[in-house]
Legacy VTK file of the C-alpha trace (Angstrom):
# vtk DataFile Version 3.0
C-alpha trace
ASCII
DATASET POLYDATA
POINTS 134 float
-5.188 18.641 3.952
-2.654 18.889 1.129
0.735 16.581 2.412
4.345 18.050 1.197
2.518 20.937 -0.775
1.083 18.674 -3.293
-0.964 15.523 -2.326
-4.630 16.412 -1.618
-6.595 13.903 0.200
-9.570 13.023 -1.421
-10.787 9.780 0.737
-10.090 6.934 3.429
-9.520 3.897 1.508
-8.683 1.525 4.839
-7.543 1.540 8.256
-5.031 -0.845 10.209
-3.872 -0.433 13.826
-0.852 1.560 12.880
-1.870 3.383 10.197
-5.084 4.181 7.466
-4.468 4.694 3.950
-6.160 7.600 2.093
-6.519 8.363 -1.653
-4.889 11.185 -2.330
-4.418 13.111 -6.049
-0.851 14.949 -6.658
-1.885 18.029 -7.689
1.770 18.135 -9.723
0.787 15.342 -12.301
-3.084 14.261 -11.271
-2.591 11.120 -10.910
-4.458 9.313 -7.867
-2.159 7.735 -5.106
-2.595 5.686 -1.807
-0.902 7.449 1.161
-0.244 5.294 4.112
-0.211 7.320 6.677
1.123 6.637 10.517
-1.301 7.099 12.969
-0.604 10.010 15.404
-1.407 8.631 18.506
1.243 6.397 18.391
4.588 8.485 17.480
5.388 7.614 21.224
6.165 4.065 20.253
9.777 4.268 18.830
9.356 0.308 17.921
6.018 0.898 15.405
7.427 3.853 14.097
10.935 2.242 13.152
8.728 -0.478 11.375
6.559 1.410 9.407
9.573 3.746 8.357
11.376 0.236 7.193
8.132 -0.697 5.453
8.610 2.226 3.110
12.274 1.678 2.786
12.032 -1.623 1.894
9.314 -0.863 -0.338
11.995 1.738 -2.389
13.887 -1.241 -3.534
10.957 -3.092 -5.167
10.606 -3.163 -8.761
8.098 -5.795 -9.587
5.004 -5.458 -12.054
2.679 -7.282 -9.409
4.121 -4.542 -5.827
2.748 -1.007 -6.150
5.846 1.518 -6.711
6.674 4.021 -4.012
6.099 7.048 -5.061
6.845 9.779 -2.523
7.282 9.857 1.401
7.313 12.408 4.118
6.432 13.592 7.257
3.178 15.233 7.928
2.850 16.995 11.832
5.701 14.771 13.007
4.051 11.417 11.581
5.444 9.788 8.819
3.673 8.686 5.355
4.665 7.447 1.765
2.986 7.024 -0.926
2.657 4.447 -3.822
0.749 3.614 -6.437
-3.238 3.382 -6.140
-4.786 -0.016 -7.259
-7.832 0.883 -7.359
-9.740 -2.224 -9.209
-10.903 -3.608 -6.087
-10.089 -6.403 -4.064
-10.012 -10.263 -5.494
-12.818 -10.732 -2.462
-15.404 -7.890 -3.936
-15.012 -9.367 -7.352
-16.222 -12.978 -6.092
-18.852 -11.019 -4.439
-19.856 -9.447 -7.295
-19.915 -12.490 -9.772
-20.547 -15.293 -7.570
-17.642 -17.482 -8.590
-14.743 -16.947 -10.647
-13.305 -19.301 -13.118
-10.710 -21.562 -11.707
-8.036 -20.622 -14.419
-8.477 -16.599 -13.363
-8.094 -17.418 -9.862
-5.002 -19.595 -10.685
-3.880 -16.743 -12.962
-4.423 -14.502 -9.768
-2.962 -16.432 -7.165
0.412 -17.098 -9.861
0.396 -13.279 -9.875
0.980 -12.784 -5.889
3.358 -15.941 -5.618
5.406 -14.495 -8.437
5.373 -10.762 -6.022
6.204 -12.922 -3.048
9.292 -14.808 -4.540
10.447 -11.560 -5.522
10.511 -10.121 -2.342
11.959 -13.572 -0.743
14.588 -13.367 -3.141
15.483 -9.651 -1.788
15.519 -10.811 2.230
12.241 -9.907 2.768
9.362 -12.072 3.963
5.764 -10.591 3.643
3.694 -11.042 7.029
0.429 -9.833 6.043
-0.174 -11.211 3.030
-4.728 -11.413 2.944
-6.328 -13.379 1.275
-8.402 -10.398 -0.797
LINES 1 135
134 0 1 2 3 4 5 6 7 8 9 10 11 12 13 14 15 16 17 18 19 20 21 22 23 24 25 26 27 28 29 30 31 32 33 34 35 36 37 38 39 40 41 42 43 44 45 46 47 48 49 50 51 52 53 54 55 56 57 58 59 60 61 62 63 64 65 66 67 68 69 70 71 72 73 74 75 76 77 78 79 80 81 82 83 84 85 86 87 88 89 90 91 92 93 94 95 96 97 98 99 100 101 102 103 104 105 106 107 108 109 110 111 112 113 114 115 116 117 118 119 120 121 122 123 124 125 126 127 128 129 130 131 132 133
C-alpha cells in the first residue's frame, strides 16, 4: 500500500478504536513517519470522522520541540490519514521495563518535558484528553 503516491507502509505500530497508526517510509525523502490512519468501518459516523479530521488540524498549528510535527495528510479509499513525525525510541513504560527503575531526576526531566507540551497546547485552546501515562 503506498498512500498519496509516496508513503509505503512498512508496519502497525498501534491500534485505538478509531484509528491504528502504521510506520510508513516516504519514498520522496526516506525518512520514517507514523500515519494515523481512520479506520474504515467507521466513515459512517460523521461525529468520529469530524474529530479525527480536527485532530490533524489542530495538530498543523503546533510547533513545540516536545509534539511530533505534522507532516502530510490525505485521504486514502475515502478514509482520512495524516502523518507526523515517528518517535520511535519507545515508550517511557518499556524503558522502566527494561531497566527496572529509572532515576528520579530523568523521570522528573521526563515528566517536565510533557507538562511543558501540555501548557503549550493549553495556551493555544486546546486541552489534551488522552494524555497516557507511557
Amino acid at each position: 500500500m503506498k498512500l498519496s503516491g509516496r508513503y509505503v507502509i512498512e508496519g502497525l505500530v498501534g491500534e485505538g478504536s478509531t484509528a491504528r497508526v502504521v510506520r510508513a517510509r516516504d519514498t520522496h525523502t526516506d525518512r520514517l513517519l507514523a500515519v494515523k490512519m481512520f479506520r474504515e468501518s467507521l466513515l459512517d459516523v460523521p461525529e468520529l470522522v469530524e474529530r479525527f479530521e480536527l485532530e490533524a488540524e489542530t495538530l498543523a498549528r503546533f510547533e513545540h520541540p516536545n509534539i511530533l510535527a505534522l507532516v502530510d495528510r490525505g485521504v486514502y479509499e475515502g478514509a482520512p490519514w495524516f502523518a507526523t513525525e515517528l518517535a520511535d525510541r519507545g515508550s517511557i513504560a518499556s524503558l522502566v521495563l527494561r531497566q527496572g527503575s529509572i532515576e528520579l531526576e530523568i523521570m522528573l526531566g521526563f515528566a517536565m518535558e510533557v507538562l511543558d507540551a501540555l501548557q503549550y497546547i493549553h495556551a493555544m485552546g486546546v486541552i489534551h484528553r488522552d494524555v497516557k501515562p507511557e
